[in-house]
N, C-alpha and C positions, 0 to 999 in steps of 0.2 A: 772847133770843127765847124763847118760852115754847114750851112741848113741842108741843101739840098743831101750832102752825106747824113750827115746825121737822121733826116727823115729815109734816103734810103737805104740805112741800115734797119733802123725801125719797120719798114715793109720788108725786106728780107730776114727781119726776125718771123712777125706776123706771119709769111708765107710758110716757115721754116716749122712754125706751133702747129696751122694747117694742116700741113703736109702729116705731121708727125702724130697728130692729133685724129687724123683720116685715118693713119694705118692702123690704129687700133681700135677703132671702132669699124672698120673693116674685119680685122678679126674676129671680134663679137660678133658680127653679121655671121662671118662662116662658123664659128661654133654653133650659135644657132640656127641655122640653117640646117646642120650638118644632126643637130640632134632633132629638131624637127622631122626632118624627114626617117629618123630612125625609130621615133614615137609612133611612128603613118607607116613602118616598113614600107618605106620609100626610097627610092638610092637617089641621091644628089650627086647630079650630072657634074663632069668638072671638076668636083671639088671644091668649085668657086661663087664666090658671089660678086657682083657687076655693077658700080654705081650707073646711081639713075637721078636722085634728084639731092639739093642741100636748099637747106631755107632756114631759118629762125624760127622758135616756136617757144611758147611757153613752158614749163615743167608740171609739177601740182602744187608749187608752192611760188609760183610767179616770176620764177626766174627765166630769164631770154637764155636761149641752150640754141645749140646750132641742132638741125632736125635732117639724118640722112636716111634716105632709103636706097636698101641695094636690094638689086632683084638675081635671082638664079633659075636655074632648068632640075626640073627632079622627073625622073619616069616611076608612074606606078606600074608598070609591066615590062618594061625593058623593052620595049620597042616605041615606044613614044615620047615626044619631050613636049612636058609640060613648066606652066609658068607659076611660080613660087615671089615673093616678095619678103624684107625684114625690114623693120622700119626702128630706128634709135636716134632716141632724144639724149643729143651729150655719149655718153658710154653706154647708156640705161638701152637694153630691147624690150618695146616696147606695143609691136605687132609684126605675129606672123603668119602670111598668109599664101595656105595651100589651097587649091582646087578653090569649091566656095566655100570652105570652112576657115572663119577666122581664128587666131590663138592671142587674146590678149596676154601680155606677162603683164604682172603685177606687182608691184614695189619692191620692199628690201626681200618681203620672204619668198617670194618670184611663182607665188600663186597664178597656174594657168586656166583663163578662163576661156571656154567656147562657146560662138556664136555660129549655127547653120544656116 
């Protein structure tokens, strides 16, 4: 097979792990989103949550993990929309953030911690 197929099957793999690898850490985001806002009796707007940023980032054990953050709309009174954030390293959620209050999650046993 000559190179340039070969390499672009290779990016159309690559693209394909992406893609597939987005949607579910996607999901993750709106579960947590979606339970967040239910800890705050809060209702989340949509349903959904909205990429915003992808970068590289380390783990706590030094591994390079892809780092996304999705942001959403929640209202604390039904008449306003306010801005919410979820932030996942790899699969892991890893910050979530309502109003000024931060929720860090925390490792395998998913201890939340808060900061005002």
């Amino acid at each position: 097979m000559p190179l340039f197929e070969s390499l672009s099957i290779l990016v159309l793999g690559a693209l394909a792990w992406l893609w597939h690898d987005s949607l579910k850490a996607r999901e993750a985001g709106v579960r947590e989103a979606r339970s967040a806002c239910a800890e705050e009796d809060l209702q989340l707007l949509d349903d959904t949550v909205a990429f915003r940023s992808l970068r590289f980032a380390r783990d706590d054990l030094g591994r390079l993990r892809l780092q996304r953050t999705y942001g959403f709309e929640y209202s604390d009174t039904g008449d306003n929309r306010r801005q919410g954030s979820v932030t996942l390293l790899g699969q892991d959620v890893v910050l979530v953030s309502l109003r000024a209050r931060l929720t860090l999650v925390g490792g395998a046993g998913g201890d939340r911690h808060e900061q005002h």
